[in-house]
C-alpha positions as CSV (number, residue, x, y, z in Angstrom):
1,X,9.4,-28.6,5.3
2,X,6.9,-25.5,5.5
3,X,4.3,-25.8,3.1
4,X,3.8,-22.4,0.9
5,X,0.8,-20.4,2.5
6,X,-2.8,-20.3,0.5
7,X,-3.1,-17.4,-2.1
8,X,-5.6,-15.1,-0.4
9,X,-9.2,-16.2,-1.0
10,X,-11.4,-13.6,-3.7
11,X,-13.5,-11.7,-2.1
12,X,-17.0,-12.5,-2.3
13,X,-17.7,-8.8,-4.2
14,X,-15.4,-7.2,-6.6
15,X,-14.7,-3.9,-4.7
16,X,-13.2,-2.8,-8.2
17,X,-16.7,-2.9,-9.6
18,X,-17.7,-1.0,-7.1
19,X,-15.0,1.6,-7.6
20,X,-16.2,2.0,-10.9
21,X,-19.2,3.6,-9.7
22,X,-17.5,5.6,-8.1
23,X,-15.4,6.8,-10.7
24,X,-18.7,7.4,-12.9
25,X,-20.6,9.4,-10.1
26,X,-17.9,11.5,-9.8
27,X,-17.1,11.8,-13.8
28,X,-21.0,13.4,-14.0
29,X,-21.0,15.4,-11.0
30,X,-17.4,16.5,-12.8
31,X,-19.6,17.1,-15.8
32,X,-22.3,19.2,-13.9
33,X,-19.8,21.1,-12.1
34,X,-18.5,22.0,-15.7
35,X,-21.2,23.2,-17.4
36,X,-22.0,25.4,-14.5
37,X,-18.9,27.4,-15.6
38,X,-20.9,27.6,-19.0
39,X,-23.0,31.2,-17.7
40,X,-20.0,32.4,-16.2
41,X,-18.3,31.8,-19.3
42,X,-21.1,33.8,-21.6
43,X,-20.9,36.3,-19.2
44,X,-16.8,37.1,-18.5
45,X,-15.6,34.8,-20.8
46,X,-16.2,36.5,-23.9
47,X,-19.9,34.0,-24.9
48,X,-19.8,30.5,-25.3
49,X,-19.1,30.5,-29.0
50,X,-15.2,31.8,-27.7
51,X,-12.5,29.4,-27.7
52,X,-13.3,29.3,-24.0
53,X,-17.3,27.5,-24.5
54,X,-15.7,25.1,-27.0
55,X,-13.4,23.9,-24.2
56,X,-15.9,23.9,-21.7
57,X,-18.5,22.4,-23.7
58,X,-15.8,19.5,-25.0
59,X,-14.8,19.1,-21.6
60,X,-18.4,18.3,-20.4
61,X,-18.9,16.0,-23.7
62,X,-15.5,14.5,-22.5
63,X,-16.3,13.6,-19.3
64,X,-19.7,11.9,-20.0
65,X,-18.0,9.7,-22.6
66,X,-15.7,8.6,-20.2
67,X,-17.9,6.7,-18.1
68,X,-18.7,4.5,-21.1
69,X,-15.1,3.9,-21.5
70,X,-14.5,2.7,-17.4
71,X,-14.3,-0.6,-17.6
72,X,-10.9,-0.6,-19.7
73,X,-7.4,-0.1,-17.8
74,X,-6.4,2.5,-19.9
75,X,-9.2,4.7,-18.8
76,X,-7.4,6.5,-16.3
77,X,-5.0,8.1,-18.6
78,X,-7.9,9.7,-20.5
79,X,-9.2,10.9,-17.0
80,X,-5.7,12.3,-15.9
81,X,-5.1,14.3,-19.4
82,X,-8.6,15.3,-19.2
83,X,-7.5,17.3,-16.0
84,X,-4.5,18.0,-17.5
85,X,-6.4,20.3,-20.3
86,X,-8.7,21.6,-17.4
87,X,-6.0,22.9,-15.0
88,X,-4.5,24.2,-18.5
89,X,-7.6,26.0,-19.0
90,X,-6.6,28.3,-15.6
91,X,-4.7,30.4,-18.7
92,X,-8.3,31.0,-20.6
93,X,-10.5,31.1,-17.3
94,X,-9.5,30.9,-13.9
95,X,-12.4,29.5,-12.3
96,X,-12.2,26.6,-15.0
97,X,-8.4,26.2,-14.1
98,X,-9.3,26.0,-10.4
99,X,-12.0,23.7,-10.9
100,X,-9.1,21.5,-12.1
101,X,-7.6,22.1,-9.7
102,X,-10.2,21.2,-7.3
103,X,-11.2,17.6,-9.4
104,X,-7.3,16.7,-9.6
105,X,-6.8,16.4,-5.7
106,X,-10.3,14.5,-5.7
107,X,-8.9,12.1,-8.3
108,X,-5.4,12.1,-6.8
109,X,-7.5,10.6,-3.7
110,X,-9.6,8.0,-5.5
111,X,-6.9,6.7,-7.1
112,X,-4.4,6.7,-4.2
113,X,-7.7,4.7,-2.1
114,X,-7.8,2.4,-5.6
115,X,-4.5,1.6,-5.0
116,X,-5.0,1.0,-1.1
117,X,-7.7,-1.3,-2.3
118,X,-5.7,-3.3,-5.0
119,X,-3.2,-4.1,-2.0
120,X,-5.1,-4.8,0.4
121,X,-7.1,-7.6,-2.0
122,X,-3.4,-9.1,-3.2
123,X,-2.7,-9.1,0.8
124,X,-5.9,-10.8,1.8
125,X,-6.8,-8.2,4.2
126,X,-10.1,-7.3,3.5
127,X,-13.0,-7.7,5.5
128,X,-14.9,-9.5,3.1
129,X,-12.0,-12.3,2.5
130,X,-11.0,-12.6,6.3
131,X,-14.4,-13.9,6.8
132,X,-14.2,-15.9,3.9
133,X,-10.4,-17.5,5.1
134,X,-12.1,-18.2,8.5
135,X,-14.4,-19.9,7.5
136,X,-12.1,-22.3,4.9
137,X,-10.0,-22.6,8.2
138,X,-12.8,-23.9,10.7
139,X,-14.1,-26.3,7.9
140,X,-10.5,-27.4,7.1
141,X,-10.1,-28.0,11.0
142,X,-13.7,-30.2,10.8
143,X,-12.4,-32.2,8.4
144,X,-9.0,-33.1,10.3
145,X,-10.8,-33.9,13.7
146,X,-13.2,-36.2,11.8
147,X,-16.2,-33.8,12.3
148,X,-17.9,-33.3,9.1
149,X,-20.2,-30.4,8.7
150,X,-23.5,-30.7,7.1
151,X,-23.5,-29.3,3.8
């Protein structure tokens, strides 16, 4: 009989940690981006106290309070309907809409390398856990040929 393989060893850092970061630095630079569309707004838009400067002022609000919300799974709903309203906003302002437009495919990418990630961990095939697996495997093979390593 053939013994069930190992589960894949965890690696050493949580690259979903690390992901978060990511997601927060580009939520802000999101948010900067944004209120830079405030001047154009005053100025084409009809002024910031339009229907236009609340949405752009809510959507700056919105995306700073999202990075206090990353570490729950839901978060990236909130995220994708926040674009949702911002590629909506092409109907108020174009340059907002394409803005949207712009963030969406950069968020389309982070999640589709989340997801890469995520597989890749459940596989075992990331750097940081094949080191990890080699070195269970030499100690393992130590043990067996009556060779124990120092601690």
């Amino acid at each position: 009989m053939t013994t069930p393989a190992a589960p894949a060893p965890a690696p050493k850092k949580d690259p979903m940690k690390s992901f978060r970061g990511i997601m927060a630095g580009t939520l802000i630079l999101e948010a900067i981006v944004t209120a830079l569309a405030l001047p154009v707004v005053a100025n084409l838009g009809g002024g910031v106290s339009t229907g236009t400067g609340y949405l752009v002022l809510a959507l700056i609000l919105a995306f700073v309070g999202a990075c206090a919300l990353l570490k729950h799974p839901w978060v990236v709903w909130l995220i994708i309907a926040l674009h949702v309203v911002m590629v909506a906003g092409i109907v108020l302002m174009t340059a907002l809409g394409a803005v949207g437009i712009m963030f969406s495919l950069v968020w389309a990418y982070l999640l589709w390398l989340r997801h890469d990630v995520t597989k890749r961990m459940a596989e075992g095939r990331l750097p940081s856990q094949q080191q990890a697996a080699q070195a269970q495997a030499e100690q393992a093979a130590a043990w067996k040929s009556g060779e124990h390593p120092k601690p």
